[in-house]
N, C-alpha and C positions, 0 to 999 in steps of 0.2 A: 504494500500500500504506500502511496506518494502523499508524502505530508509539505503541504505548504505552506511556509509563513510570510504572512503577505501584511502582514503589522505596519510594518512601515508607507503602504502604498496608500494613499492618500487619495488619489484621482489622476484625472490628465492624462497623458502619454502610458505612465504605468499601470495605471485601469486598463485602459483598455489591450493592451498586452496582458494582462494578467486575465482577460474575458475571451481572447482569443486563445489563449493556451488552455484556458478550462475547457471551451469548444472541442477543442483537437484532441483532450484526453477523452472527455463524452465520447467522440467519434471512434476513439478505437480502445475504446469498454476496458481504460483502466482506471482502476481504483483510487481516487483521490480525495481529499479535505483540507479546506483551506484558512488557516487559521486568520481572520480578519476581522476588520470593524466592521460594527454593526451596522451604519449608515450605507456601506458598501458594498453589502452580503444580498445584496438583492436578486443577482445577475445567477446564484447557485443556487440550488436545486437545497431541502433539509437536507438531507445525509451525505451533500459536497461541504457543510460549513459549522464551523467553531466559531462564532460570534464572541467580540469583547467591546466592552465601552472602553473606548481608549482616547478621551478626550482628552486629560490630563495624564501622562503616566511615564515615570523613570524609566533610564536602562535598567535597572533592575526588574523593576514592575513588568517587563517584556522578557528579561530572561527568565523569570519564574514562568510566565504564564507558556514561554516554551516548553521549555521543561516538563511542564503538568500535560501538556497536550501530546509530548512525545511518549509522558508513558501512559497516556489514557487509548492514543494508536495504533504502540509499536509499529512505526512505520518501519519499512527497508529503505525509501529516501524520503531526506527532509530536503527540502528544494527553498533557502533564504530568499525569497523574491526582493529586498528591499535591504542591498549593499552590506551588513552587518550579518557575520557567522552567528552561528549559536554559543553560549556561555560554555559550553563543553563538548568534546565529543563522544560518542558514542561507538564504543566498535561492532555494533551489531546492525547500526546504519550509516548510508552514502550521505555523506551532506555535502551538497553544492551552493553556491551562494550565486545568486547572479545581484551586478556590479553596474548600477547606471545611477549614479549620481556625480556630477564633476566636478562639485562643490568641495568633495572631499578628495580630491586631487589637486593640491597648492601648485603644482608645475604646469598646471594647464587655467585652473581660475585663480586667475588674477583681480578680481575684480576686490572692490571696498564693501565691510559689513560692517553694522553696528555691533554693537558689543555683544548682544544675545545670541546673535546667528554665530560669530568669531567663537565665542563659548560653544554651542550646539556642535559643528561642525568639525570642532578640535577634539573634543568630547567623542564624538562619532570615529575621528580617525584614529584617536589610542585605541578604541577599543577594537575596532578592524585588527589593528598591529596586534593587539594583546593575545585574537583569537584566533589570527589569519589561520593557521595551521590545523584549526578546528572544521574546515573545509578541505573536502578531497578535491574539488575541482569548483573554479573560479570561472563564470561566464560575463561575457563582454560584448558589446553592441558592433565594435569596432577593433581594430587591429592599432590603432591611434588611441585609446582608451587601455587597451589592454597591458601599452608596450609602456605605457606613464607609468599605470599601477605595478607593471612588475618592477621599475624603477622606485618607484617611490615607498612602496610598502617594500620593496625587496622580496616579492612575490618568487616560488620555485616556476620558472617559466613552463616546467612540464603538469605544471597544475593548472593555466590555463588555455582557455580554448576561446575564441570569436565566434559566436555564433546569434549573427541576426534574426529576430524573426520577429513578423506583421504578418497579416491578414491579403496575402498577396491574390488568393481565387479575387476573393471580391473586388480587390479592384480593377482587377483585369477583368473582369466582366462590367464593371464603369466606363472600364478605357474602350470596352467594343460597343458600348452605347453613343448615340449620337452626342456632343457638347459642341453644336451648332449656336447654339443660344448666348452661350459666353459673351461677353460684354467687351466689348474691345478697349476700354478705360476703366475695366473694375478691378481693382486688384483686393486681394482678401491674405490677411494674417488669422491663422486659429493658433490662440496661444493665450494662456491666462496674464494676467499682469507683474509676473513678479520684476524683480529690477532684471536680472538679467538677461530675459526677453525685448527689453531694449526700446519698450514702447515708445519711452522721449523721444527719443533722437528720430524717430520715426514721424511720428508728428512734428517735430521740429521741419522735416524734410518737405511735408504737407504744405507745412508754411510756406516755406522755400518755395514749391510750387504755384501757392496761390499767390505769391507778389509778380508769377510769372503770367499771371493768368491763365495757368492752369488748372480745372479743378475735375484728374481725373477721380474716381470714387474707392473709395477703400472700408472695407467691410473689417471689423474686429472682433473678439470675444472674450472682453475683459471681464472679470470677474466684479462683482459691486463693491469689492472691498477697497479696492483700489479710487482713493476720492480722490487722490492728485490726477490720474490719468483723465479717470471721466471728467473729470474742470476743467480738462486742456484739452478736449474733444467737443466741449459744449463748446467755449473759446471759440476753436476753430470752426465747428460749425456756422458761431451769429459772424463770423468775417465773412463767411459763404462755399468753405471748405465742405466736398461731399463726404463726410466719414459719417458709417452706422456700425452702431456696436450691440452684436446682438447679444451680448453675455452667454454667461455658461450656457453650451447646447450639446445633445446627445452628439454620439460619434454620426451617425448617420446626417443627421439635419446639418451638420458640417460640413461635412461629404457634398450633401447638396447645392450649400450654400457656392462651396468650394466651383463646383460645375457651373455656377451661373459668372463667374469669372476667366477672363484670361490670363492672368496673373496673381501667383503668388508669392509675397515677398516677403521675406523671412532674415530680418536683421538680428536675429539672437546672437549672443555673445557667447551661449554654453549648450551645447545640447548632446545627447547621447545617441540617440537616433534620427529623431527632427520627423516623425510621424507625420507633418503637417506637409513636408516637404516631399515624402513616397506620395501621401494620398493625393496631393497636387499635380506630381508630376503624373499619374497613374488616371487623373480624370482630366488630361489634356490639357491642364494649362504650363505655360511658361513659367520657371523657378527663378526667382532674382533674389541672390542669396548673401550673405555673409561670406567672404573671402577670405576662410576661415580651414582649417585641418579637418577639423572633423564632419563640416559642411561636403569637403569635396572626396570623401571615402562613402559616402551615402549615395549622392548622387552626381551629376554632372550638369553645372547649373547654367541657365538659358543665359544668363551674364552675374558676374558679382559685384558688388561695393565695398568701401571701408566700413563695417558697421558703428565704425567710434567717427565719424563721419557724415553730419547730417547731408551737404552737402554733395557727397559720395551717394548717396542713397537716393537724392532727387534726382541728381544725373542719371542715375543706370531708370529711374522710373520716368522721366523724360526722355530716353533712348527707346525706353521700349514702347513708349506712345506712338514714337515718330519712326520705326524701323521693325523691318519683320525679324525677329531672332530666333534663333536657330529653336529647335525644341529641347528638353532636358531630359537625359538621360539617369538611367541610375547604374548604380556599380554594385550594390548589394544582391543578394540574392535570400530568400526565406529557406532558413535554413531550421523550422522548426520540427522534423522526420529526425535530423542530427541530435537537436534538443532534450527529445521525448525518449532517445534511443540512450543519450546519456542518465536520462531521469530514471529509465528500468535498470542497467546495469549498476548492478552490487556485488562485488568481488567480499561476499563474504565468506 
């Protein structure tokens, strides 16, 4: 039985990989439970899910509640879905950890925290170090992710492995659909607001656009918590700036939104896989990306910009107003049959 702790997953990107992977174990009739929050357990089935209130709750308060769940299972793997091994291990189970957070990679985010997050994230990486060894095998989005962490944790490189995986059928059954409708001036970002999604600078760029007399349309989906973004999207709106922000929406009605666009443009400063940018490139539109490492191991984008560059980013979106560009490839491939294959083996 495959036990998964999915504690850390919160939403976003990580959702819905953790909804596609549930998918794919349903499909081929193995046995799973997924230890998660309760606001989140919706997507499983009763007897795929171990429910916890974790609104408030320590490293410790997480490694007990492991712990209790691995011996109410006895799983043969525990599968970390959310960067952090377990408090110990076990020689009677496989435990893998899969590794998508870049915050807690100092050689790759760069970027400035308040004190809370500086705390949180430090916190997070001793404890990685303290346990790393508590995982037989370490999974990665990327080859550029993979190659940081085995430097910086001083990871055994034969403990890790790259192995991407999305929901590639469906969009390849997007990409055979017509997206005739696409807006030849609409460009869409799906990305919640945190800072290193880069929303400023991106509206900054808007601006920039609109003293040019530009006002192609740009669609969002910021989260309501964010009240400095949404004040500098009303802003831009009463100037006569077209931006709509449709806030949190399922993965599908994105998808859609996605399709009534020809352009997606994707200024992040950190990302793991950049979901926003397969599902983009996969319903026919153009990628205008961040000029970035782990931007170009994903895919192959229709042009890039500086993203610490507001200016950069109205350019390449005035380029792609006035000039047909090339289409966007991708370089990854769904490698979740590898995944699943590693999640059964237990050399016990």
């Amino acid at each position: 039985m495959l036990l998964i702790d999915a504690l850390n997953t919160k939403g976003g990107g990580g959702l819905v990989l953790l909804k596609y992977l549930a998918s794919e174990l349903r499909v081929r009739n193995i046995e799973f439970q997924v230890l998660t929050r309760k606001n989140l357990a919706t997507f499983l089935n009763q007897n795929e899910r171990i429910e916890h209130s974790l609104s408030k709750f320590g490293w410790f308060a997480r490694n007990k509640i492991v712990s209790v769940a691995v011996q109410q299972t006895n799983p043969t793997t525990l599968f970390c879905f959310g960067n952090t091994p377990p408090p110990k291990a076990w020689n009677s189970i496989s435990t893998i950890t899969l590794f998508q957070n870049l915050h807690l990679l100092r050689s790759v985010d760069t970027l400035a925290y308040g004190l809370k997050n500086r705390l949180r994230y430090n916190l997070t990486a001793r404890t990685i170090k303290k346990n790393l060894r508590h995982s037989k095998h370490w999974v990665f989005q990327s080859d550029y992710i993979k190659n940081n962490f085995i430097k910086e944790y001083q990871a055994d490189s034969n403990t890790c492995v790259t192995l991407p995986f999305f929901n590639d059928q469906h969009l390849v059954t997007l990409a055979k659909t017509d997206n005739s409708n696409g807006q030849s001036d609409r460009f869409i970002y799906v990305s919640h607001g945190y800072s290193h999604k880069n929303h400023a600078r991106l509206l900054d760029a808007w601006e920039i656009l609109l003293k040019k007399n530009l006002r192609p349309e740009l669609t969002l989906t910021i989260n309501k918590e964010c009240d400095a973004i949404l004040s500098r999207i009303e802003e831009l709106r009463g100037q006569g700036a077209r931006i709509e922000n449709l806030g949190i929406i399922p993965q599908e009605e994105a998808i859609e939104a996605t399709r009534k666009c020809s352009y997606v443009i994707y200024p992040t400063l950190l990302e793991t896989l950049g979901l926003g940018m397969v599902e983009g490139m996969m319903s026919g539109c153009r990628v205008l990306a961040s000029d970035l490492p782990f931007v170009h191991e994903v895919i192959k984008p229709s042009a890039v910009f500086d993203p610490y560059d507001s200016n950069s980013i109205a350019d390449v979106a005035e380029q792609a107003l006035q000039h047909n560009l090339p289409k966007t490839e991708i370089r990854i491939k769904n490698c979740i049959d590898d995944l699943i294959t590693l999640l059964q083996a237990n050399d016990r």
